[in-house]
N, C-alpha and C positions, 0 to 999 in steps of 0.2 A: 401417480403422485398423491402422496396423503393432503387429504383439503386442510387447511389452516383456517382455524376462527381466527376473530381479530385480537384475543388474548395470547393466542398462541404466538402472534405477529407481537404483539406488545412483550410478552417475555423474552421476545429471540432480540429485541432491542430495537424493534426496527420503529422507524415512525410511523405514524399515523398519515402521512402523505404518500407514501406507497402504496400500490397494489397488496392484496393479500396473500399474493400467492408466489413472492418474487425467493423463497429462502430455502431449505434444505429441501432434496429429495426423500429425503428418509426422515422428517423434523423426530416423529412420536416415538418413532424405533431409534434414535442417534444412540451409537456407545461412547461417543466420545465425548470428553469434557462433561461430564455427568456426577461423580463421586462426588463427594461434598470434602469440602475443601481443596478440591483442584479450581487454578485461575477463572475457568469458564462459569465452573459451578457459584463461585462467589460472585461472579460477575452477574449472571443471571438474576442473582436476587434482588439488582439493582436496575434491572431490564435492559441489559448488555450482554456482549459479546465477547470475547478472549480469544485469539486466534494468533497462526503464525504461517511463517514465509517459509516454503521446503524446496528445494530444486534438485537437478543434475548437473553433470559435469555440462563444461563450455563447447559448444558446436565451434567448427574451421570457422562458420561465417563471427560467430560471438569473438572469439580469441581475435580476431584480424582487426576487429575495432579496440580493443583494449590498447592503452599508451603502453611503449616500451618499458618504461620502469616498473608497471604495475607484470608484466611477462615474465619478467627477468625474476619476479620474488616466487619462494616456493608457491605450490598452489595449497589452498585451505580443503580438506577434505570434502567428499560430497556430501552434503545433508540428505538425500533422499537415499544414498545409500548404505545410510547407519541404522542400522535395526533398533538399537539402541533411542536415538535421535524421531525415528517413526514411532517408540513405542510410545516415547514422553510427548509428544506434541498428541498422539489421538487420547493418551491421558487428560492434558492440562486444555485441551487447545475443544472448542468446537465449531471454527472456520480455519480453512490453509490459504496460501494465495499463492499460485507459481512463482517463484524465483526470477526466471529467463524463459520459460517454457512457451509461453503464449507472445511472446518479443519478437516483430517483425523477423530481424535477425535470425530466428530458430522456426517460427512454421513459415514462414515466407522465405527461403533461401533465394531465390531468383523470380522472376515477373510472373512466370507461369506457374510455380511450383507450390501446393500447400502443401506442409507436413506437421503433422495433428501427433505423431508416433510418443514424441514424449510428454507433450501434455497429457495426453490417453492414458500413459501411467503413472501419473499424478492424480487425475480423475478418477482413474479406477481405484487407485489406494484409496482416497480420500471416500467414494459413494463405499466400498465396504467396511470402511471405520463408522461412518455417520458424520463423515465431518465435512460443512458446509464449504464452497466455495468461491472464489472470487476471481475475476479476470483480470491480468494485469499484463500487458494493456494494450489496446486496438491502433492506438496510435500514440508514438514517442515521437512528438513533433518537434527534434534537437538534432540535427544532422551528426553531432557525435557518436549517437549510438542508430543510426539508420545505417541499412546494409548498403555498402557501397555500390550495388547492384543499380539501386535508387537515386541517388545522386546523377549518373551514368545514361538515367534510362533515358532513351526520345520520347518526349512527349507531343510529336506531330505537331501539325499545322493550328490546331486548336487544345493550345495545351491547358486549357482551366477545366475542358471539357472530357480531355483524358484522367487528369490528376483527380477529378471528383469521379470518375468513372472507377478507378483503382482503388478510391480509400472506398467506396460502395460496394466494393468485389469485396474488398478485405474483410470489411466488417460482417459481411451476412456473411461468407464463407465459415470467419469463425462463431457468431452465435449463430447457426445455423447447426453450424456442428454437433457442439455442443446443450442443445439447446435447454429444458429445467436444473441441467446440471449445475451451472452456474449462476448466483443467483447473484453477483454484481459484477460490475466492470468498472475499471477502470478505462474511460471511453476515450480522455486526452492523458497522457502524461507527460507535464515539465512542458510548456508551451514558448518559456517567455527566459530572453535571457537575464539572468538577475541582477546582476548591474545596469542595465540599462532602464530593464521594464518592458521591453519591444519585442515583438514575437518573433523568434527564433529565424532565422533564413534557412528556410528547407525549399526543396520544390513545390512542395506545397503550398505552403506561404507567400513564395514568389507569384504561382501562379493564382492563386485563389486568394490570399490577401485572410481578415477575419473569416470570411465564409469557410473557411476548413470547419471552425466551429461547429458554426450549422451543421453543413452535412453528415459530419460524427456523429452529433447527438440524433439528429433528425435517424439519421441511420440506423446509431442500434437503436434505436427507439421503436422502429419498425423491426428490425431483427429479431429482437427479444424483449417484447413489451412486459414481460413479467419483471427483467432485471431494476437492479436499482445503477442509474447512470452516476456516475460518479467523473469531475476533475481532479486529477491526482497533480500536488504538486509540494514543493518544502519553504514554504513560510515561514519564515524564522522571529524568534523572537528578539534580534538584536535590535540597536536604536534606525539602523536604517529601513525606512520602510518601503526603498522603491519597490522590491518582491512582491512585499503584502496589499502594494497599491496595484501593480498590473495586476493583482490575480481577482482581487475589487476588480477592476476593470471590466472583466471577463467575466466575474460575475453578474456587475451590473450589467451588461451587454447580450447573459443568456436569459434572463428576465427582460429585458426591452425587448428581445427578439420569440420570448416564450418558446425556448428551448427544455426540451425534457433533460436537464440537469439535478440531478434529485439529492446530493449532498458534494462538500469539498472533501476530497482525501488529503491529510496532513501527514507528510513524509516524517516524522518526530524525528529524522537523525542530530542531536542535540551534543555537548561534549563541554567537555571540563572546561574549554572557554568560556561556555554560560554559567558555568560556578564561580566565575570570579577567576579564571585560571589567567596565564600568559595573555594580554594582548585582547581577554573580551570579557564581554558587557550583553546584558542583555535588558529592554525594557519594557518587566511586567505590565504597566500598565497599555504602554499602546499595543500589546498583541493580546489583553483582553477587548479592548478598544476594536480589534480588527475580527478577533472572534464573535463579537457583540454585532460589527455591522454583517459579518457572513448568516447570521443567523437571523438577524432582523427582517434579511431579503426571504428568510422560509426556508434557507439551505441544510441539511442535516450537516453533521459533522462526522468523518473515522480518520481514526489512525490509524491509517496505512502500512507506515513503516518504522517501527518504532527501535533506537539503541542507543547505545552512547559510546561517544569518541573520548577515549581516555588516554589518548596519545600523549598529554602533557603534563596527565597529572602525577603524582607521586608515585616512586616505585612501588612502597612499601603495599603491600596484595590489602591488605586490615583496612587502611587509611583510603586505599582507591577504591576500593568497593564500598564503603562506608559515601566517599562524594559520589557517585553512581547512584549509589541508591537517594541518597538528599535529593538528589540534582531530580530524579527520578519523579519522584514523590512530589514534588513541586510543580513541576510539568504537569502531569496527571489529574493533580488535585485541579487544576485550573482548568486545563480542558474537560475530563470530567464533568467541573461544578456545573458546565453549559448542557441543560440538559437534550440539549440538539445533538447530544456526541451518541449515534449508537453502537460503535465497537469498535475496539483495540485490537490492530495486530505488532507481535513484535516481528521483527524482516531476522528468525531464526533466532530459534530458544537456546543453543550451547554455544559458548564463545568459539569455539575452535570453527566451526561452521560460519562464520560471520564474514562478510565481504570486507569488514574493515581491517582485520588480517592481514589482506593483499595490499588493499586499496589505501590505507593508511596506516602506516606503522608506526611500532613505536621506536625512538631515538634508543632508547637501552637495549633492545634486541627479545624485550618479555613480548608475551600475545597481549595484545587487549585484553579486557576483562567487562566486556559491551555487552553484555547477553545475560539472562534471566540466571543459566544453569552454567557451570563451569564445564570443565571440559571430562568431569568424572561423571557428570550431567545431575550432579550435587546445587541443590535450591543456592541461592547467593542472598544477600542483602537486598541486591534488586527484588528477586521474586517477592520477598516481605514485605517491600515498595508495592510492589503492585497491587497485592492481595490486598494490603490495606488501605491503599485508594478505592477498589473498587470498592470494599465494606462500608466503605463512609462518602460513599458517590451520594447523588441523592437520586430517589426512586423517580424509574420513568415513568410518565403518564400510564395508569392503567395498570402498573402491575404490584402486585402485594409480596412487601418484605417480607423474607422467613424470617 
């Protein structure tokens, strides 16, 4: 692996509270996301990141968790199998982050079983382009998308003792695996239900209560002490804030307990209801308010998952893609301004490729229009959003504007 000074760490956007050596296999040699004026490249100048979300088709175990209505709709293309779609992401992008690949659900089909087969060909694509990657994610502690396998299993006589025993197989099995390959993880993802604020009723939960926490982190922490640990979850910026308060919670709780927690992941899936559309509202001020206390704990910040739900806004292609990109631009410029934020991914750069497709349609029977590139994989309004947030981000400690 090429040694990393700590410039080198400060250009790829990472903080200064990481290790130095948690980021690309390949940093000096990367081809990807390099040209000058591709996303990465501009991002870089601002000591950031640009990166995106690529998958495969749904495994028997994936499909059997999805709702009947989401089934019943065409399926959305695969992103990792459009050449096209691989060419523009090792272009624009220099981090990927598996889709479903690394999801309980797909390397863990059953108690005993890993299966690494299609992460492996994501990793492999991803170390021959040069583009950095991300783990997402060790553990989705939401019974809705845990393989039913889990739910089912006996947990003997001493079940707090088996259930921490399996999420410690889980974890070192896959960074272990995997090991410099991946230089973050997503270590929790989605803990807490959001209307209430209360953690999730999993078996895990049941039996181990907050201590899942612990062990996660403590876990990879020993796994893959190079990685950058990450809570991944979607905070929203409406006026209600019980979401943004249990995820405070937890974070105030991984610092009482001095957990290796090293930044929050923010899921950005945002939609024309925070533009003022049908029925939402959103309140700029307390979700700088909640970014201000995330950071003040010393938490870094990324986007994770970044699109936009354009289910309600206007037909007209001119007028939607124009609030896309506003809505866009706004978002961005505010997390940005936080200079704790060190990289954006979008969750797939061409609309046709987007989960929201299936998973939320629109009422007229058009695709969304949630994605950077349209479906000719043609730049949109958005990408101008983007590129021009990043331009006028302000510089991260340590690294000099071109």
């Amino acid at each position: 692996m090429t040694k990393l000074s700590r410039r080198d760490c400060m250009a790829l956007g990472l903080a200064a509270t990481l290790p130095l050596e948690p980021v690309l296999a390949a940093t000096k040699a990367a081809k990807a996301g390099t040209a000058p004026g591709t996303l990465n490249a501009i991002a870089e100048t601002r000591g950031l990141m640009f990166g995106s979300a690529i998958g495969l088709d749904s495994t028997k175990e994936g499909l059997a968790l999805l709702p009947p209505e989401v089934l019943a709709r065409p399926r959305r293309p695969i992103s990792f199998d459009d050449p096209q779609n691989r060419r523009l992401i090792a272009e624009q992008c220099g981090i990927i982050v598996h889709e479903n690949e690394l999801k309980w659900y797909v390397v863990r089909p059953d108690a005993k079983t890993f299966d690494f087969s299609r992460a492996d060909k994501i990793v492999h694509w991803a170390r021959q382009n040069g583009l950095a990657v991300r783990g997402h994610n060790l553990l989705w502690n939401a019974m809705r998308w845990t393989p039913h396998w889990v739910g089912n299993y006996d947990f003997g006589s001493r079940p707090a003792t088996a259930a921490e025993k399996m999420l410690r197989e889980h974890i070192f099995k896959v960074c272990k695996h995997y090991g410099k390959d991946i230089f973050s993880y997503d270590v929790i993802n989605e803990t807490f239900d959001p209307q209430t604020g209360e953690l999730e009723n999993t078996p895990f939960t049941k039996y181990l209560g907050w201590n899942v926490i612990d062990i996660c982190y403590h876990a990879a922490k020993e796994a893959a002490p190079h990685a950058e640990l990450v809570y991944n979850d979607f905070p929203m910026w409406a006026p209600d804030g019980t979401h943004r308060n249990a995820i405070l919670k937890l974070l105030e709780y991984g610092k009482k307990q001095n957990l290796p927690i090293d930044a929050l992941g923010v899921q950005a899936h945002i939609g024309w209801a925070d533009a003022g559309g049908p029925g939402g509202a959103r309140d700029e001020g307390a979700w700088k308010k909640f970014l201000d206390e995330v950071t003040a704990m010393g938490y870094g910040l990324v986007i994770t998952e970044f699109d936009i739900n354009d289910k309600s806004a206007p037909t007209d292609i001119a007028a939607r893609d124009r609030i896309v990109a506003d809505l866009g631009r706004t978002y961005l410029d505010i997390i940005l301004g936080t200079k704790a934020t060190r990289y954006v991914m979008a969750w797939g750069l061409v609309d046709k490729h987007s989960w929201l497709q299936e998973f939320i349609p629109r009422a007229d029977g058009l695709p969304q229009r949630c994605a950077l590139y349209d479906d000719h994989y043609q730049p949109k309004p958005l990408r101008e959003a983007f590129a021009a947030a990043f331009a006028a981000a302000p510089v991260r400690p340590g690294v000099k504007p071109s």
